[in-house]
N, C-alpha and C positions, 0 to 999 in steps of 0.2 A: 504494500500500500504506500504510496504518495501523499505525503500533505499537502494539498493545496489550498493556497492563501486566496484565490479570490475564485469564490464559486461560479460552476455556470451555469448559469440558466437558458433552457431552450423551451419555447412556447412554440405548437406546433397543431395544427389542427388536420385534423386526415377524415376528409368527409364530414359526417356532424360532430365527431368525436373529435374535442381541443385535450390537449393533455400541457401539462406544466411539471416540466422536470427541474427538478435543483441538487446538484451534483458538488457533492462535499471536496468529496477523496476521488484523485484520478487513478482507476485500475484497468488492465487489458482485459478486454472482451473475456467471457468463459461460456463453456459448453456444459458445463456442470450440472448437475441436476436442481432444480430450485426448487426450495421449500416456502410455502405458500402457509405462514400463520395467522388464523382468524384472530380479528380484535378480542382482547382479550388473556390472549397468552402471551408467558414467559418466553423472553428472547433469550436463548442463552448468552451467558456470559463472555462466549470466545469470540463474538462476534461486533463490529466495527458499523455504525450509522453511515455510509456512502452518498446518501441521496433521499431525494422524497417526491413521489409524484403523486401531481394530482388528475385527475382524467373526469370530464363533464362532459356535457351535450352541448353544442354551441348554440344548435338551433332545435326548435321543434321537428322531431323527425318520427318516422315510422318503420327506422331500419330497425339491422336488429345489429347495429353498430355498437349502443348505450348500454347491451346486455350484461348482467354482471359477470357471466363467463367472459364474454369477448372482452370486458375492459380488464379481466385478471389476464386474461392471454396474449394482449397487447403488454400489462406491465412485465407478464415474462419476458416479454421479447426483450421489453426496455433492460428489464434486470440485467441480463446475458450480457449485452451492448454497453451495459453500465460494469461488470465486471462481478456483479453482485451474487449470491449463492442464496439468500434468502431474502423474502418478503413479507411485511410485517403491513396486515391489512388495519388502517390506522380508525378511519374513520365513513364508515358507508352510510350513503344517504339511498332511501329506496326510491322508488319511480312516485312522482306526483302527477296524477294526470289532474290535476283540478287548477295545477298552473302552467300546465303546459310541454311539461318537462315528463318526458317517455323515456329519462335517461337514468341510469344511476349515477353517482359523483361516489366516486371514492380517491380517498388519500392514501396513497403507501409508502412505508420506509424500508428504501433498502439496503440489505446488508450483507457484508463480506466478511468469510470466515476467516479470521487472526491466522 
């Protein structure tokens, strides 16, 4: 792992789905298998905070872009690309259809094993 002094941020939208990454620690890509923790659980100890994304709906849509699966299988991908070995699901907002929003929002942190 790399310390890095000034984080980066990329803001990114892919179809209706915007995601917002913030990248702590610079590490190389990994193939590793990623572990996916629901809010709520203990992160072990051996493990390093690398980044945090956030992923929404930009717009009212009717894909099935917003799905809570497709937005965990997008943050793998991000994870991998980020260097990270696990995800730490922070904070899930469910679908409101009474304002408009057919999407989930969720926050993740990810992390890289020591």
């Amino acid at each position: 792992l790399q310390k890095n002094t000034n984080n980066i941020k990329i803001n990114f939208t892919m179809g209706n789905l915007k995601k917002n990454i913030d990248i702590h620690l610079h590490c190389q890509p990994s193939n590793e298998p990623i572990t996916v923790l629901p809010h709520g659980q203990q992160i072990p100890d051996n493990y390093t905070m690398i980044g945090i994304g956030s992923y929404l709906d930009s717009l009212f849509t009717s894909t099935q872009e917003g799905t809570y699966e497709n937005i965990i299988r997008t943050a793998i991908e991000d994870a991998k690309a980020m260097g990270a070995t696990l995800i730490y699901i922070a904070f899930v907002k469910g679908r409101d259809y009474g304002f408009g929003s057919t999407c989930y929002q969720i926050t993740c942190h990810f992390y890289k094993k020591q």
